[in-house]
C-alpha positions as CSV (number, residue, x, y, z in Angstrom):
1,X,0.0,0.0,0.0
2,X,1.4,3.8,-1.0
3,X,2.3,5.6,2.1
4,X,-0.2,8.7,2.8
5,X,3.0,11.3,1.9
6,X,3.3,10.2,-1.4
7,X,4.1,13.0,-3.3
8,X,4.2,13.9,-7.0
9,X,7.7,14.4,-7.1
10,X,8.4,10.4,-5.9
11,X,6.0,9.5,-8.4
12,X,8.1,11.9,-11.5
13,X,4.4,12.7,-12.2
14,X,3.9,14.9,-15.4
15,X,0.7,16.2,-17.0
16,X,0.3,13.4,-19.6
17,X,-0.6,14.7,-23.5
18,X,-4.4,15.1,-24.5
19,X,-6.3,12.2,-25.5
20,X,-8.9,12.5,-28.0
21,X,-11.8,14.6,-26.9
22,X,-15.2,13.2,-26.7
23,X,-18.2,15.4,-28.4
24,X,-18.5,17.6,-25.1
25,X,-14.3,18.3,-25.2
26,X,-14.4,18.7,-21.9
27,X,-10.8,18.9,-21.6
28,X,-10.6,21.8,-22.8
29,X,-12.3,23.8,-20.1
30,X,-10.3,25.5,-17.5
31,X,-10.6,24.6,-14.1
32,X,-14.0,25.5,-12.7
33,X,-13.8,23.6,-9.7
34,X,-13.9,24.6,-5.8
35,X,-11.8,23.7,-2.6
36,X,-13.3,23.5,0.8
37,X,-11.2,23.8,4.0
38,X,-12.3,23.4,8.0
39,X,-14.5,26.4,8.5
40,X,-16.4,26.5,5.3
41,X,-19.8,25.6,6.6
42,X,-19.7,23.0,3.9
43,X,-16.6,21.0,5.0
44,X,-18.0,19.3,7.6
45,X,-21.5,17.6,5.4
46,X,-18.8,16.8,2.8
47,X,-16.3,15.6,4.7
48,X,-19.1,12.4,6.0
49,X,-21.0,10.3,3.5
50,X,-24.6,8.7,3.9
51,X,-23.3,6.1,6.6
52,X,-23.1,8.5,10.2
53,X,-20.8,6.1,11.2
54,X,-18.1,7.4,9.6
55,X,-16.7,11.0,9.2
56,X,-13.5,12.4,8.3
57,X,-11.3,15.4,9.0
58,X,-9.3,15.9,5.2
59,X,-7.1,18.5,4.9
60,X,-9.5,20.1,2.0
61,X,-12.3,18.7,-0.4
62,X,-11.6,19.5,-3.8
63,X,-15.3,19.8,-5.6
64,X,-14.4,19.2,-9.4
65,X,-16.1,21.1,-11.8
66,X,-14.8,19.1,-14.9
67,X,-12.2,17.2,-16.8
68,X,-9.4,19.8,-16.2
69,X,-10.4,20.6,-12.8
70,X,-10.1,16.6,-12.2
71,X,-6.8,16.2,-13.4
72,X,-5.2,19.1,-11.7
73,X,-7.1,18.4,-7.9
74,X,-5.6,14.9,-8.5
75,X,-2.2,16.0,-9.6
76,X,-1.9,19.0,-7.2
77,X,-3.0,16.6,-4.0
78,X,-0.1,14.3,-4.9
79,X,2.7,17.0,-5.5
80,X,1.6,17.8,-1.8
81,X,1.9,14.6,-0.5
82,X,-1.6,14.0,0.2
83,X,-3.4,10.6,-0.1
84,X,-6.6,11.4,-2.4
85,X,-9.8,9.3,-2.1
86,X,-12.9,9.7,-4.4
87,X,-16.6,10.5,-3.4
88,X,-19.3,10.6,-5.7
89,X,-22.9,10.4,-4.3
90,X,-21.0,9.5,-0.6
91,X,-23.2,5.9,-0.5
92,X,-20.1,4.1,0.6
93,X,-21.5,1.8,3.2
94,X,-17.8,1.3,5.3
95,X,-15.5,4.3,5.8
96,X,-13.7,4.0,2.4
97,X,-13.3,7.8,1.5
98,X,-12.4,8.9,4.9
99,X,-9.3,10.4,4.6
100,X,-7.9,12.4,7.5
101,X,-5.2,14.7,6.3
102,X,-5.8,13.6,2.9
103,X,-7.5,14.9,-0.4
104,X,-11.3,14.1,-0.9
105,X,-11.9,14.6,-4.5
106,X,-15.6,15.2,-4.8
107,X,-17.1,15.0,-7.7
108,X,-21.0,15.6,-6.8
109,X,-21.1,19.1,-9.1
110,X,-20.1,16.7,-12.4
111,X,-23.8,15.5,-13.0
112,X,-24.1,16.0,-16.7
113,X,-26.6,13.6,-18.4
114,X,-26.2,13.8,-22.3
115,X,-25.5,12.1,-25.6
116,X,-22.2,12.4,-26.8
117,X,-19.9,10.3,-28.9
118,X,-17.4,7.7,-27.9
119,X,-13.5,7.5,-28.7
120,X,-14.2,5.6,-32.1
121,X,-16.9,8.0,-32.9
122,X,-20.0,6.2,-32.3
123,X,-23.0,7.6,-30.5
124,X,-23.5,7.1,-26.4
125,X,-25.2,8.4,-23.5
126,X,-22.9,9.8,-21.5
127,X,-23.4,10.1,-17.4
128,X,-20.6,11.8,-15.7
129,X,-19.5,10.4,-12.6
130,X,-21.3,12.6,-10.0
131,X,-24.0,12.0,-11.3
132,X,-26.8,10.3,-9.2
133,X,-29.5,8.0,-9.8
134,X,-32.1,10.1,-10.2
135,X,-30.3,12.8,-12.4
136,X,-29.8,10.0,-14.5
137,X,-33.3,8.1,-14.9
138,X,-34.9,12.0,-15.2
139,X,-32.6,12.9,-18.6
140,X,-32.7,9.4,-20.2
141,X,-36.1,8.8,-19.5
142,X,-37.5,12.9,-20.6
143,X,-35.0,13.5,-23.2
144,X,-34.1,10.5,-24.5
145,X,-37.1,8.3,-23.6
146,X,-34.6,5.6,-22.9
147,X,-32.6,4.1,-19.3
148,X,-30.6,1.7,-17.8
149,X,-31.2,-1.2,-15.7
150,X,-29.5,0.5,-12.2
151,X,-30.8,1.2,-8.6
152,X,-34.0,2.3,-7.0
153,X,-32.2,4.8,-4.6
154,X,-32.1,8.4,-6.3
155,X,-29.5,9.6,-4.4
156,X,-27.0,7.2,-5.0
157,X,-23.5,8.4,-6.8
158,X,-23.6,7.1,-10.5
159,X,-19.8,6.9,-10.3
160,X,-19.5,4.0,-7.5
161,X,-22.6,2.5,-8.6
162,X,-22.2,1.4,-12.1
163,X,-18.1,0.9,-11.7
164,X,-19.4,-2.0,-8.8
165,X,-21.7,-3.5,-11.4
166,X,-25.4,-1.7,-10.7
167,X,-28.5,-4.1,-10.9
168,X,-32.3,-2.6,-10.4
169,X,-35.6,-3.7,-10.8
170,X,-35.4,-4.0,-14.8
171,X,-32.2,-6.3,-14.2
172,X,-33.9,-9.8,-14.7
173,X,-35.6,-8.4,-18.2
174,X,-32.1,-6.4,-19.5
175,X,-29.0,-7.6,-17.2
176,X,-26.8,-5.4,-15.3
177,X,-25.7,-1.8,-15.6
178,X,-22.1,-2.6,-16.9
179,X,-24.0,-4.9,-19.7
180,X,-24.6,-1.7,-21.5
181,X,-21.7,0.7,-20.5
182,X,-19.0,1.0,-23.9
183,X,-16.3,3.2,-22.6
184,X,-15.3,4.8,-19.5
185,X,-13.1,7.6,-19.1
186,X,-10.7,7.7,-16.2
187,X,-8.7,9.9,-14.6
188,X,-5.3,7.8,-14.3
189,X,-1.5,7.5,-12.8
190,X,0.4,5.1,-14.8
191,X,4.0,5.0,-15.2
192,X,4.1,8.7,-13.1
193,X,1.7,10.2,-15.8
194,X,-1.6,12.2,-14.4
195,X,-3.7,12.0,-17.5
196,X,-7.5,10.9,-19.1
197,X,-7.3,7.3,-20.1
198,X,-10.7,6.6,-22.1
199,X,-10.9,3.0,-22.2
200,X,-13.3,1.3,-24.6
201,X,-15.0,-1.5,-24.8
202,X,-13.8,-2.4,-28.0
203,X,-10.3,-1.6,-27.8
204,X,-8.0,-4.4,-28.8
205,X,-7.9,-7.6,-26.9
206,X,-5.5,-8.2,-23.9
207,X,-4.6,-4.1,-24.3
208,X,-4.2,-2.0,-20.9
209,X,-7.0,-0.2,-22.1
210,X,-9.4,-3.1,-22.8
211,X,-8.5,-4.6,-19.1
212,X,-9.1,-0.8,-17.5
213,X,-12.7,-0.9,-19.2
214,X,-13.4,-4.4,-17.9
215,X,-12.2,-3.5,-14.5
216,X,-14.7,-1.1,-14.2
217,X,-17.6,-3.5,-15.0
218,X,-17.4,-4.9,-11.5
219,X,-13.9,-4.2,-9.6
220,X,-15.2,-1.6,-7.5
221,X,-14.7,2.1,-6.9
222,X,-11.5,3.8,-5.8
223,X,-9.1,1.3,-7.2
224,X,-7.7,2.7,-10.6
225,X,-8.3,6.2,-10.9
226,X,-11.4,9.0,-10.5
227,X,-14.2,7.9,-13.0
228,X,-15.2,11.3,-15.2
229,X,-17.5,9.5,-17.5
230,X,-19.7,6.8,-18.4
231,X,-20.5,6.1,-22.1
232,X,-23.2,3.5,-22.8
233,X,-24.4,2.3,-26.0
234,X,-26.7,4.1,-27.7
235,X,-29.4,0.9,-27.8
236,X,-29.9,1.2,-24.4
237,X,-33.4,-0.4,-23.4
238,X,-36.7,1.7,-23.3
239,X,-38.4,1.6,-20.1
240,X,-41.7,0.0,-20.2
241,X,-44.7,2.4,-20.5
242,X,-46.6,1.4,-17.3
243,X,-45.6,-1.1,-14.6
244,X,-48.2,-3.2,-11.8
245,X,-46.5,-2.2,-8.1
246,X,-47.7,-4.6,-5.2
247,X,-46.9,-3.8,-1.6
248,X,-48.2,-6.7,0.9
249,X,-47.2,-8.0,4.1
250,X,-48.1,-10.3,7.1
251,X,-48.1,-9.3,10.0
252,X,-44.9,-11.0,13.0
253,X,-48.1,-11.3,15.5
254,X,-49.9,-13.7,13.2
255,X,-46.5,-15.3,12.3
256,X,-45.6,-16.0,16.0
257,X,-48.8,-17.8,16.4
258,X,-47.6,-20.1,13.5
259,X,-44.3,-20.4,12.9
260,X,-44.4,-23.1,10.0
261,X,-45.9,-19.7,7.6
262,X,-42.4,-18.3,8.3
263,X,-40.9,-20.9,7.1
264,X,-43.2,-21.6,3.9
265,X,-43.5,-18.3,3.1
266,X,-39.6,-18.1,2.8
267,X,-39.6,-21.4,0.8
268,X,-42.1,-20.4,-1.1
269,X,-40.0,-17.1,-2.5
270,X,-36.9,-19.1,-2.7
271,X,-38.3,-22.1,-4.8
272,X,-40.0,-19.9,-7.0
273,X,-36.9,-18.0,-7.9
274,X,-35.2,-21.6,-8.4
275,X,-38.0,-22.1,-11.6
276,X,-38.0,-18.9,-12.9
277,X,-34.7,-17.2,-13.1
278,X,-33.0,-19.1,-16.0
279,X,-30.7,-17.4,-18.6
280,X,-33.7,-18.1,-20.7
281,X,-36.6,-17.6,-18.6
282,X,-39.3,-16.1,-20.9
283,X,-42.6,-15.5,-18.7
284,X,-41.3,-13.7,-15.6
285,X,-37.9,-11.9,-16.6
286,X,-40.2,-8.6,-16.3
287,X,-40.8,-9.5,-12.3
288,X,-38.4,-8.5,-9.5
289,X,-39.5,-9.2,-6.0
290,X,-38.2,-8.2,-2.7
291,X,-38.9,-9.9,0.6
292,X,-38.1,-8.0,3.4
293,X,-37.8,-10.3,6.7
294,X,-37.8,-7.6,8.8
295,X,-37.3,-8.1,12.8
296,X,-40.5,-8.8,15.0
297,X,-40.0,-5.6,16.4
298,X,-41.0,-4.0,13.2
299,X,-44.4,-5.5,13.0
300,X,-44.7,-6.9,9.4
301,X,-42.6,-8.8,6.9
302,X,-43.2,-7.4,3.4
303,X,-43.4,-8.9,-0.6
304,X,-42.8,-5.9,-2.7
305,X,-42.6,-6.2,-6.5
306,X,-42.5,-4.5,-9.7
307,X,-44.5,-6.6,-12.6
308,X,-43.6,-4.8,-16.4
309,X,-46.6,-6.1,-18.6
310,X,-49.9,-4.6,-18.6
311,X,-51.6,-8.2,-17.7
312,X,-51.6,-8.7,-14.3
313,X,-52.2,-12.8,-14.2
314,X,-48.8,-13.9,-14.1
315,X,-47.9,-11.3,-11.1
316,X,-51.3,-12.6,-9.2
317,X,-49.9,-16.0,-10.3
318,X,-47.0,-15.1,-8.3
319,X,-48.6,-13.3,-5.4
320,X,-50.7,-16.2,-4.8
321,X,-47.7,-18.9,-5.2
322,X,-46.0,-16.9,-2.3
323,X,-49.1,-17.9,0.3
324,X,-49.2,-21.4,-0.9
325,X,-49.7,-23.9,2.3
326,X,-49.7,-20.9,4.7
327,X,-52.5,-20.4,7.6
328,X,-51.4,-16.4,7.7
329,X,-53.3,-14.3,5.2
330,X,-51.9,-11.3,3.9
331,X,-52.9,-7.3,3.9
332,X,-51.4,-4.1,2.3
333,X,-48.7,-2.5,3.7
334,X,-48.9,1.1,3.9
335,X,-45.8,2.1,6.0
336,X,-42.0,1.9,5.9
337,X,-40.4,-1.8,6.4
338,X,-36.8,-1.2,5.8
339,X,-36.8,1.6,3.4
340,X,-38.9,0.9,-0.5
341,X,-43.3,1.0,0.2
342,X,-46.3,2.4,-1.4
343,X,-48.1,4.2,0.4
344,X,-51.9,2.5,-1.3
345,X,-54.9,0.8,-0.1
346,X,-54.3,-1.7,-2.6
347,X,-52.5,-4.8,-3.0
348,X,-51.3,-3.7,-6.8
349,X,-51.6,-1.3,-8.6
350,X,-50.9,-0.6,-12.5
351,X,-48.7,3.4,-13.0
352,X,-46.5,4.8,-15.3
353,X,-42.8,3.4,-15.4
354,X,-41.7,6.8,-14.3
355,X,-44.3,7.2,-11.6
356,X,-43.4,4.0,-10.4
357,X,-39.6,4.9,-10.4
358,X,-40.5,8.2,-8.3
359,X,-42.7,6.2,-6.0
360,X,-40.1,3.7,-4.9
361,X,-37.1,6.1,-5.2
362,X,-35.9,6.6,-1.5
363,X,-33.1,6.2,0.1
364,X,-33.5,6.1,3.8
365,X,-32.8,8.6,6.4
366,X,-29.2,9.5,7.7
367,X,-28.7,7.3,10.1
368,X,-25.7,5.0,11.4
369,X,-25.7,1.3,9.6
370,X,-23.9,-1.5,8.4
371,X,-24.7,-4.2,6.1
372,X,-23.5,-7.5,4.9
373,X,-24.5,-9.6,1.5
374,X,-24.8,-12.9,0.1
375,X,-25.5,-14.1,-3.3
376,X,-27.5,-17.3,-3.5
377,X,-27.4,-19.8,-6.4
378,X,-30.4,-22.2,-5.1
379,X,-33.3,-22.2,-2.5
380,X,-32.7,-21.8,1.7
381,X,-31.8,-24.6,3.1
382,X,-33.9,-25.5,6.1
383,X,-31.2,-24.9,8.6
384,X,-31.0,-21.1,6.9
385,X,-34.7,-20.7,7.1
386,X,-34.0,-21.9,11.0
387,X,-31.5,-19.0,11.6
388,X,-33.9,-16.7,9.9
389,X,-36.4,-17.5,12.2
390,X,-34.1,-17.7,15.3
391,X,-32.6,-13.9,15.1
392,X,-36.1,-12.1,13.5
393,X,-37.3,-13.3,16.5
394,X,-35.0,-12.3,19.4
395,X,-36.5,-10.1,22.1
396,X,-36.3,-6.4,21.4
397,X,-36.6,-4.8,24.9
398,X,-35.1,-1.8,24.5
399,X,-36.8,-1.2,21.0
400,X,-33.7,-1.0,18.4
401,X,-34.4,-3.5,16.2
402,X,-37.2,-2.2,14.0
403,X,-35.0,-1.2,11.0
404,X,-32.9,-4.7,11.0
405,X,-33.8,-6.9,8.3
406,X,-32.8,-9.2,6.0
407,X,-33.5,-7.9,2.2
408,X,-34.0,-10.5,-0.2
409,X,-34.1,-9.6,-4.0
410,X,-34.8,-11.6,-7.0
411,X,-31.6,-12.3,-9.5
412,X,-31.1,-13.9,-12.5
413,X,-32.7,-14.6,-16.1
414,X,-30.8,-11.9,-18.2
415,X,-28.0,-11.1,-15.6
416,X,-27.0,-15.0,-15.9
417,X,-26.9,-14.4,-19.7
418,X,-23.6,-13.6,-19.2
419,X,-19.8,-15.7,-18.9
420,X,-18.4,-15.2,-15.6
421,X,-15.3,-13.3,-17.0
422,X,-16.7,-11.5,-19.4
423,X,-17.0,-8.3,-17.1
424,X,-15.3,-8.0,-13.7
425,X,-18.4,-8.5,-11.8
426,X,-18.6,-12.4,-11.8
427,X,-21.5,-13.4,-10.1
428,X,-23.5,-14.9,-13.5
429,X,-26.0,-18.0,-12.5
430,X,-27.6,-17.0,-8.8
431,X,-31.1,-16.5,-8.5
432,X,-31.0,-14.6,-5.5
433,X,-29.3,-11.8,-4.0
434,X,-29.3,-10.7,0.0
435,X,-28.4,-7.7,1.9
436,X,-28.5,-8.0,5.4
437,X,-29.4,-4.2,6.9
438,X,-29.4,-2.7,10.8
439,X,-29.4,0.9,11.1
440,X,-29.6,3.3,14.7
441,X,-29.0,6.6,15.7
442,X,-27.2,6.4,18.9
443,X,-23.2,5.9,18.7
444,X,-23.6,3.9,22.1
445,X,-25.8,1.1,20.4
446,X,-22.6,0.4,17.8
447,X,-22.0,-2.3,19.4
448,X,-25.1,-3.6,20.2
449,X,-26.3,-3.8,16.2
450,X,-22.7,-4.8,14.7
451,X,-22.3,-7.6,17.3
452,X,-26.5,-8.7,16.1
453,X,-26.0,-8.1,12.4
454,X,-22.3,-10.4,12.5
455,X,-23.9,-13.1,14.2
456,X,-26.8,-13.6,11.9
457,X,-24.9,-13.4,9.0
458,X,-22.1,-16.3,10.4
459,X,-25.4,-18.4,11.9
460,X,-27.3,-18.7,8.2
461,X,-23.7,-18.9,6.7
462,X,-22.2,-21.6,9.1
463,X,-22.3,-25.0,6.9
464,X,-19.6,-23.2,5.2
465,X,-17.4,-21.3,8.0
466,X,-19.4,-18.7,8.4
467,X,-19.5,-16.7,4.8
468,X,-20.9,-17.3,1.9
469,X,-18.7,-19.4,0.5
470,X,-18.2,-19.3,-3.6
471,X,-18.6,-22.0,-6.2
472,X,-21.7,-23.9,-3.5
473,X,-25.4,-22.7,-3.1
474,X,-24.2,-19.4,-2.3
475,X,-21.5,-17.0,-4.2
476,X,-20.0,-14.4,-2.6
477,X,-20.6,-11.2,-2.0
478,X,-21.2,-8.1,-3.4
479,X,-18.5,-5.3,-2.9
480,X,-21.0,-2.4,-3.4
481,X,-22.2,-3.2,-0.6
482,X,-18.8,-3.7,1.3
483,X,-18.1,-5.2,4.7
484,X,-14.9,-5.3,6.3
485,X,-16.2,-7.9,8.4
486,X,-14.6,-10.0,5.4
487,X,-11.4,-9.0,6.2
488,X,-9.3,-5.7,4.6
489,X,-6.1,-4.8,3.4
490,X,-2.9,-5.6,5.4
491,X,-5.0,-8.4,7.4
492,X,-3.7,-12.4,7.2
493,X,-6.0,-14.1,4.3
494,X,-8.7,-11.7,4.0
495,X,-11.5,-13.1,1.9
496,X,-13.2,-10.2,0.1
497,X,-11.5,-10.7,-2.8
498,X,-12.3,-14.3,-3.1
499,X,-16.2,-13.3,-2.3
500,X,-16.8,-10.0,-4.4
501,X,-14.4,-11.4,-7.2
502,X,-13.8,-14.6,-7.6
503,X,-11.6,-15.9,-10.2
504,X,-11.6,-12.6,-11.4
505,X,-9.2,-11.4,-9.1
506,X,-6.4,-12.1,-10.7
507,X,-6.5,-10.1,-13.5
508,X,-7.7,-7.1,-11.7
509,X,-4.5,-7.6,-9.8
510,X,-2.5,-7.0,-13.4
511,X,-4.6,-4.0,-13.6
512,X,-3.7,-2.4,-10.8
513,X,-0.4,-3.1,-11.4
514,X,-0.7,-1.9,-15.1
515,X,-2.6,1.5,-13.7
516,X,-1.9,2.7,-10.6
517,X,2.0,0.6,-9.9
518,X,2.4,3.4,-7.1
519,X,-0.8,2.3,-5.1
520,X,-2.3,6.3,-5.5
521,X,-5.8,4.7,-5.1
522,X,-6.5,2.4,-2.1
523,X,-9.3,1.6,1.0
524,X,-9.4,-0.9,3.2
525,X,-10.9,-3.3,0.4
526,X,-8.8,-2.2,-2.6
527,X,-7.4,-4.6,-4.8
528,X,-3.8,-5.2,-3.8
529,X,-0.9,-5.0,-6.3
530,X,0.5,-8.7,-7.4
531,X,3.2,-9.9,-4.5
């Protein structure tokens, strides 16, 4: 790992020569960027991300206004010796932009949405890498009547998003985010050179710039340089012109009374996902379902899902395939379980895609969490279902365990279309995809909601030590949602990079080592240069 004082000069860091512009030659702008210091009244909200766990005390955030800005905030924090890290929409679930003494390149002002053309000339949508969610769905979807397959929350950071892979709620019908993307332009250090790499999709085979573009189609965020753009193909899907929303739940006090509709219920979702999520699954690649086992304190676990045709059978098909064999009847949620609801008397409803999008576009309140994640290739196993059951249930005396769940999303059908190497992200035949969630208010309870939230996740995961183990029903995990409970940097056999990578790992390594040799960009859960 590069020492924090690495400076410039150690480096023999030059400004690199111009690559060829794209259409919006934005590296020919001067530098129209900001720097915030202790005292400005807006150091200390962008010196801590979305997670108030972690805050940071930098020497300065640099707020980049564009290419040129980029370029010099990077190059100018290394000829002072200072460690830079890269924030985009500051989602980062661990601490990995903190960066006391150090540089925080923000680059939440570069939120252009536009079309544009890549480095060989052909048409792309072009989302710079501040941009969030929601600044991204709005332009597509108005301008362009077009979007990609990413996340529901709006006010997640495009730029750490998509580099991590990105899936959403159109995901089983068109695959992941990176599926689409055709070039990225990056803001790189190679061989003591601060300059714009834009690596394509299509450049030539086994070239540095073909294995920078695949590294960010899954290796994570602030490992090889600060992401300006995104370029994705200009046959990006449509959206589909209305969508069916259902919001149901059933209630923990009916559940207590018979435990056996847990368990079904959870068999239920998890076999059905086993028959339907197929690399060629034709009737329900336009569903994606999320069942939220919530803790009892909470009151209700909830089934939400978005359906994409305009006939509703196959959804009520699905609904009714969930309370097969249960005793427990189901009624309409109408208030938060762990973040996504609607807010209607009814158990589905039929809206435009876009109203849909707004109506399911939150992202939570600032609060302290953590998180952990799994993905799953086949059903829960009985025992699984048993430590479901077994930590949902624990008594809640002092009343912090109504936002602790366990999220379960539907995976698969298009996603799995894909070869396991064919983009960094490698994850290509589960059906299922988990993230377990506690959040709290109160630094004292830390403790309290770590110790809960690390021994669920080793009790469902303990037929294989614990984790999620690779290659067996499960798969890993998924580093956008990171958890250095799986070991960081520096540590004796950490296995992160086995679970968010895989056999991919290894040629990320000769990435790094092609991109950043000087270790400029690292966390606790970068990828390491090659011993």
């Amino acid at each position: 790992m590069a020492a924090a004082g690495v400076s410039a000069a150690s480096l023999g860091l030059a400004a690199g020569p111009a690559a060829a512009e794209p259409a919006e030659s934005e590296g020919s702008k001067v530098s129209e960027g900001q720097t915030v210091f202790p005292g400005d009244p807006r150091y200390q909200t962008l010196g801590q991300g979305f997670n108030q766990r972690f805050s940071s005390t930098p020497a300065y955030i640099r707020l980049a206004g564009n290419e040129a800005d980029a370029v010099t905030g990077l190059k100018t924090a290394l000829d002072q010796g200072r460690r830079p890290t890269i924030r985009g929409g500051g989602h980062c679930y661990e601490g990995f932009v903190d960066n006391d003494k150090g540089v925080i390149l923000d680059l939440s002002t570069m939120r252009g949405v536009r079309t544009a053309t890549d480095k060989y000339g052909a048409s792309t949508y072009c989302v710079e890498g501040g941009a969030t969610n929601w600044d991204v769905y709005t332009t597509l979807f108005r301008k362009y009547g077009v979007t990609i397959p990413a996340g529901s929350c709006y006010s997640v950071g495009a730029g750490g998003h998509i580099c991590g892979g990105g899936y959403g709620l159109l995901s089983r019908r068109h695959g992941l985010t990176v599926d689409h993307l055709a070039q990225v332009d990056v803001v790189t250090v190679r061989g003591g050179r601060v300059e714009v790499t834009r690596a394509h999709r299509d450049d030539p085979k086994d070239s540095p710039e073909q294995d920078l573009f695949w590294a960010h189609t899954g290796g994570g965020g602030g490992n090889f340089g600060v992401v300006l753009r995104y370029h994705f193909r200009h046959d990006i899907p449509e959206p589909p012109p209305r969508v069916w929303l259902s919001n149901v739940a059933w209630a923990w006090g009916d559940l207590i009374k018979e435990p056996e509709d847990f368990h079904r219920l959870v068999k239920n979702f998890g076999a059905f996902f086993a028959a339907h999520s197929g690399k060629d699954e034709t009737v329900y690649r336009g569903l994606f379902s999320i069942l939220k086992l919530t803790h009892r304190s909470n009151g209700n676990v909830v089934l939400l899902s978005q359906w994409d045709e305009d006939d509703p059978a196959p959804l009520d098909h699905f609904l009714a395939a969930m309370e097969a064999g249960m005793k427990t009847k189901a009624t309409v949620q109408t208030f938060s379980a762990g973040g996504l609801f609607l807010p209607f008397p009814d158990k589905r409803r039929q809206m435009p895609w876009f109203q849909a999008t707004m109506t399911l576009n939150g992202s939570g309140d600032n609060q302290r969490g953590k998180y952990k994640s799994a993905y799953h290739r086949t059903t829960f196993t009985t025992r699984q279902i048993d430590s479901f059951w077994e930590w949902l249930t624990k008594p809640d005396p002092e009343g912090e365990f109504g936002q602790t769940l366990v999220q379960i999303d539907s995976y698969g059908c298009r996603i799995n279309a894909r070869n396991p190497t064919e983009a960094a992200i490698p994850q290509r035949d589960s059906i299922l995809k988990l993230q377990y969630q506690t959040y709290w208010t109160d630094p004292a309870k830390d403790s309290l909601h770590l110790d809960y939230l690390r021994g669920l996740y080793q009790d469902v995961y303990k037929a294989t030590h614990g984790i999620p183990e690779i290659d067996t029903d499960t798969d890993g995990a998924y580093v956008n949602y990171p958890d250095t409970d799986l070991g960081t940097v520096g540590q004796k056999n950490p296995v992160y990079p086995r679970l968010y990578y895989k056999h991919n790992y290894t040629r990320l390594q000769k990435t790094k080592k092609t991109w950043d040799d000087k270790n400029v960009f690292h966390h606790a859960q970068s990828i390491t240069l090659p011993s």
